[in-house]
C-alpha positions as CSV (number, residue, x, y, z in Angstrom):
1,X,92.2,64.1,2.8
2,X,93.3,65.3,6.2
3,X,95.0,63.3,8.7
4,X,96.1,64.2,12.3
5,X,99.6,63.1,13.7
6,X,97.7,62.0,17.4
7,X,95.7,59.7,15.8
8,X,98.4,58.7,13.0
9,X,100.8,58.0,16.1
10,X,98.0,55.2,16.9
11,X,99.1,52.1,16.2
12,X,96.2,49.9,14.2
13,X,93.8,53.0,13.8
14,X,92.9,54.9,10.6
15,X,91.3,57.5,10.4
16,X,90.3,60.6,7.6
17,X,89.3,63.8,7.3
18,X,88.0,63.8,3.7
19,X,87.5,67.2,1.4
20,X,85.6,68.0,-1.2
21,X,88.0,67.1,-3.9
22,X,88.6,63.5,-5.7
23,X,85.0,62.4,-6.5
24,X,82.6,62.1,-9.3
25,X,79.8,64.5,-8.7
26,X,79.5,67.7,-10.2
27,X,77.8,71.4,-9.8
28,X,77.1,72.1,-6.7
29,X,77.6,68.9,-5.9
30,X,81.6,68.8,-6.9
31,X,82.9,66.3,-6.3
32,X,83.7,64.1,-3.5
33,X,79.7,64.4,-2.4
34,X,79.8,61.5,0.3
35,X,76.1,62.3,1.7
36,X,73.2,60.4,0.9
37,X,71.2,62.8,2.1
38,X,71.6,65.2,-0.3
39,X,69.5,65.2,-3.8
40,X,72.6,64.4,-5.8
41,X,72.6,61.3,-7.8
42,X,72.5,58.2,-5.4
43,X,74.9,56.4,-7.5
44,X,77.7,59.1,-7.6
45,X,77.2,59.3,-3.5
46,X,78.1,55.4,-3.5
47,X,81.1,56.0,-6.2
48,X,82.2,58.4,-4.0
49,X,82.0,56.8,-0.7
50,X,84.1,54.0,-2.1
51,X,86.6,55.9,-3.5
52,X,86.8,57.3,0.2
53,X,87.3,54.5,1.7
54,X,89.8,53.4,-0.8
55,X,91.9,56.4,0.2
56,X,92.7,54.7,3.4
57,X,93.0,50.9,1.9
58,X,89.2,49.8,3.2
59,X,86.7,48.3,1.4
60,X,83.8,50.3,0.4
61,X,81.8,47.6,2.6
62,X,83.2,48.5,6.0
63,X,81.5,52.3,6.0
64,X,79.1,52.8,8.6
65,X,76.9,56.0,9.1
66,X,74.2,57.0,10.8
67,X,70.9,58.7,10.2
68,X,71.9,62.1,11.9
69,X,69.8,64.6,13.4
70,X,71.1,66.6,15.7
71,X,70.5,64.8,18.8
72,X,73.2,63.3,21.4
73,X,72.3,60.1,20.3
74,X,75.4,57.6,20.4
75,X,75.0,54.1,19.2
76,X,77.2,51.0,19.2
77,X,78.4,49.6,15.8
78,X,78.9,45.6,16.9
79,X,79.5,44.8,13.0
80,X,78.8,45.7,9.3
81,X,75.2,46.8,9.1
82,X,72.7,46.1,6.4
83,X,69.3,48.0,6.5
84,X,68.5,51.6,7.3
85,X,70.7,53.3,9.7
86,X,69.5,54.3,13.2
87,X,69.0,58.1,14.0
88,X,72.0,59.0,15.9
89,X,74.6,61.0,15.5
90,X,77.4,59.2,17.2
91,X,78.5,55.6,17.0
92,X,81.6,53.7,19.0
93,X,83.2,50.2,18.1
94,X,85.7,47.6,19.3
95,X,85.2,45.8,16.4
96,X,88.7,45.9,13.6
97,X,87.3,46.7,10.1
98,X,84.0,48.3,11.1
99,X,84.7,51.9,9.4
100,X,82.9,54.9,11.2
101,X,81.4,57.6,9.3
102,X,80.2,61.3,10.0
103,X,79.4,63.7,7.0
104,X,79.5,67.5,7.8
105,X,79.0,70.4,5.9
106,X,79.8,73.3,8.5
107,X,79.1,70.8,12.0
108,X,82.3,69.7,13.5
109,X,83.1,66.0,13.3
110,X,85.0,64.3,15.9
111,X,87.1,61.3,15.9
112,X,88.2,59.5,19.0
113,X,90.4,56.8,19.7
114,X,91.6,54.8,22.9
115,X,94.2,52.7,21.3
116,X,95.0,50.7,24.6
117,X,91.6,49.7,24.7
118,X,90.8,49.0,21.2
119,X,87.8,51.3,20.8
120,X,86.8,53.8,18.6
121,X,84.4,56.6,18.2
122,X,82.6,59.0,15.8
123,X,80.2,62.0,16.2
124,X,78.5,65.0,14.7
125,X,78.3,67.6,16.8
126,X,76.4,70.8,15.6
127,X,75.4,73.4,17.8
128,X,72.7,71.4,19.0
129,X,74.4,67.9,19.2
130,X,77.3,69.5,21.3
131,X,74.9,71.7,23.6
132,X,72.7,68.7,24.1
133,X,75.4,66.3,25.2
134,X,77.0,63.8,22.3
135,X,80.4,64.6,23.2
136,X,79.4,63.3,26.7
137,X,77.3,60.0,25.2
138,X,79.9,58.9,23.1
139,X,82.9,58.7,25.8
140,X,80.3,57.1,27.9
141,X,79.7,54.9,25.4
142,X,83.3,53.6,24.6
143,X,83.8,53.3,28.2
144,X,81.0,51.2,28.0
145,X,83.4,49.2,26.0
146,X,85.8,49.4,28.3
147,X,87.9,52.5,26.9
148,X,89.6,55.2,29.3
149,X,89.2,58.6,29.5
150,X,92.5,59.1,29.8
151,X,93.6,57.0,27.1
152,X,91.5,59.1,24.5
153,X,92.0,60.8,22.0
154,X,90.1,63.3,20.3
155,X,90.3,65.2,17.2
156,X,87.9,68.0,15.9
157,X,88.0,68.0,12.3
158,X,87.3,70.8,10.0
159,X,83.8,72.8,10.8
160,X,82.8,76.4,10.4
161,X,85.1,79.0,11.3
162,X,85.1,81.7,14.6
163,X,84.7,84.2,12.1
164,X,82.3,82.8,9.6
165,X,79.5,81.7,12.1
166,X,77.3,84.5,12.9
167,X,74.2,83.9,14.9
168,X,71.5,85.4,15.8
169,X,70.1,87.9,18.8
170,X,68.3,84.8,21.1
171,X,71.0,82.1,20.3
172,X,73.6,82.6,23.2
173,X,71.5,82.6,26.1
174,X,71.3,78.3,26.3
175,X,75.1,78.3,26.0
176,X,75.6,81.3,28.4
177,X,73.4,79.3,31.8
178,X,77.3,78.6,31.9
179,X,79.7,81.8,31.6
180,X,82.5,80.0,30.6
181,X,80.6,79.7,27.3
182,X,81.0,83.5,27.2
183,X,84.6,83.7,25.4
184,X,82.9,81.5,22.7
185,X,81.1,84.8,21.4
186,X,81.5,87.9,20.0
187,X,79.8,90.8,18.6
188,X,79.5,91.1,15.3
189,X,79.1,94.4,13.0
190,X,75.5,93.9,13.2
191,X,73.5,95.2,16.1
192,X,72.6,92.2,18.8
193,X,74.9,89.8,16.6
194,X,77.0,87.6,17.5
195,X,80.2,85.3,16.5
196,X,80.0,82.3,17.8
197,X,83.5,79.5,17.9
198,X,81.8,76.1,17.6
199,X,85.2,74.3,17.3
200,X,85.9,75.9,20.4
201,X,82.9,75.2,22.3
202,X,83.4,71.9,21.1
203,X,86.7,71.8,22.4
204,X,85.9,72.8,26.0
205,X,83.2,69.6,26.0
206,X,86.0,67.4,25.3
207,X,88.5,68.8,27.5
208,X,85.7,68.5,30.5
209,X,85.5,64.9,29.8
210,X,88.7,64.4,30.9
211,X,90.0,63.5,27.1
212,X,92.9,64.7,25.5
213,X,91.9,67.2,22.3
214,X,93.0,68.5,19.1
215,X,91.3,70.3,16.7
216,X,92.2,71.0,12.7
217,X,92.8,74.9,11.4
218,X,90.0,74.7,8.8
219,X,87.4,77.1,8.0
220,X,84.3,74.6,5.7
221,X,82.4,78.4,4.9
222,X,85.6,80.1,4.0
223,X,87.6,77.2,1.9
224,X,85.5,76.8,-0.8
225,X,87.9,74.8,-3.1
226,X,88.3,72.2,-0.1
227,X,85.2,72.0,1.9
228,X,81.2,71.8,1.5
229,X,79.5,74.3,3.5
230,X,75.6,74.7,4.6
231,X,75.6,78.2,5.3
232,X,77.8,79.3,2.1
233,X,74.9,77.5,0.2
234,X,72.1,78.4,1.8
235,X,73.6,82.4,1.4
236,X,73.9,81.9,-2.1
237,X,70.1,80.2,-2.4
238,X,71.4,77.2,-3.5
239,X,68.8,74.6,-3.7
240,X,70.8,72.3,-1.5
241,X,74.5,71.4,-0.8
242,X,77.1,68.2,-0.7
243,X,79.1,66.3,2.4
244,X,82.2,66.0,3.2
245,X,83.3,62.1,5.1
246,X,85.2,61.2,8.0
247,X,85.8,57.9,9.1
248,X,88.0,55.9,12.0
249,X,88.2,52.5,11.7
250,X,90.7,49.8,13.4
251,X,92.5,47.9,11.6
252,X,93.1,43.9,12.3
């Protein structure tokens, strides 16, 4: 697992950026597979998940996740949930021993802390998710809880790299209403192609938002041994592809 040193600075917060590596899965599925969503074996998803959370002295019980979907949905976690998950792809708490979850395969997950305040936050943020707004609705919604922007901290973990993520001819032009978004591209070696820096993007959403942000040096397409990755599947035709967790949670 990954950890960063602003949020390990954090007194009472926990927090993980989980690999691949450590689980029970296997093929394409190898081996920390932590998404339920995926067609591997529901029971080695829940092994694995525990194990997780046993990597940063939690009980399985504590995980929380959502049903995510791309949108800039953020939800507040009040206490352990039983049930189906709601569709969102972000979730706050001020509750200690309420573990938040986000599983990414190529998306960038974000953790977010306002010690001071005692609240915590997760999201997703894919292209869409960040474009649409969830790194906006889930500061608002830890404010809601009475966090500060100013007090925040947040932390990028590992996504799809600058130079991995080519995209097609028609996908700039909804980031580019805004020319700032323009250093976020470049042109790749094929004609009307471009590279596009979602950790970056994702980075300047943060930064407008007034929080203080940090990102992780990983590349999920390239670092195969470590990371799950969408698009490295989906190149290959493999039929589908495992998650990789990460989770904040306070502690008591």
């Amino acid at each position: 697992m990954i950890t960063v040193s602003a949020l390990n600075d954090l007194p009472a917060v926990r927090h993980a950026f989980f690999s691949r590596v450590g689980g029970v899965s296997d093929g394409i599925y190898g081996s920390l597979n932590c998404g339920l969503g995926s067609r591997d074996d529901r029971q080695r998803v829940i092994i694995n998940r525990g194990r997780a959370m046993e990597m940063i002295d939690q009980p399985p019980v504590a995980l929380t996740t959502v049903h995510q979907a791309h949108t800039s949905q953020a939800v507040v976690v009040e206490g352990l949930r039983q049930g189906d998950p709601p569709v969102a792809d972000a979730m706050v708490t001020n509750v200690p021993g309420v573990a938040l979850g986000i599983v990414t395969a190529d998306c960038a997950p974000i953790l977010f802390a306002d010690r001071q305040a005692g609240v915590v936050g997760a999201a997703h943020a894919g292209w869409r998710g960040a474009l649409g707004g969830v790194v906006e609705a889930t500061v608002a919604a830890m404010e809601r809880l009475g966090a500060v922007r100013k007090d925040m901290t947040a932390v990028i973990g590992p996504c799809i790299g600058f130079r991995s993520y080519e995209v097609g001819p028609e996908f700039p032009a909804p980031f580019l209403v805004d020319e700032g978004n323009l250093r976020f591209f470049e042109p790749s070696h094929r004609p009307g192609h471009h590279l596009f820096d979602l950790a970056g993007y994702v980075a300047r959403r943060i930064a407008g938002t007034g929080v203080a942000v940090h990102r992780t040096p990983c590349d999920t397409f390239r670092e195969e041994q470590r990371f799950f990755s969408f698009r490295r599947a989906t190149l290959r035709g493999e039929p589908d592809y495992g998650r990789q967790l990460s989770v904040i949670v306070l502690e008591d």
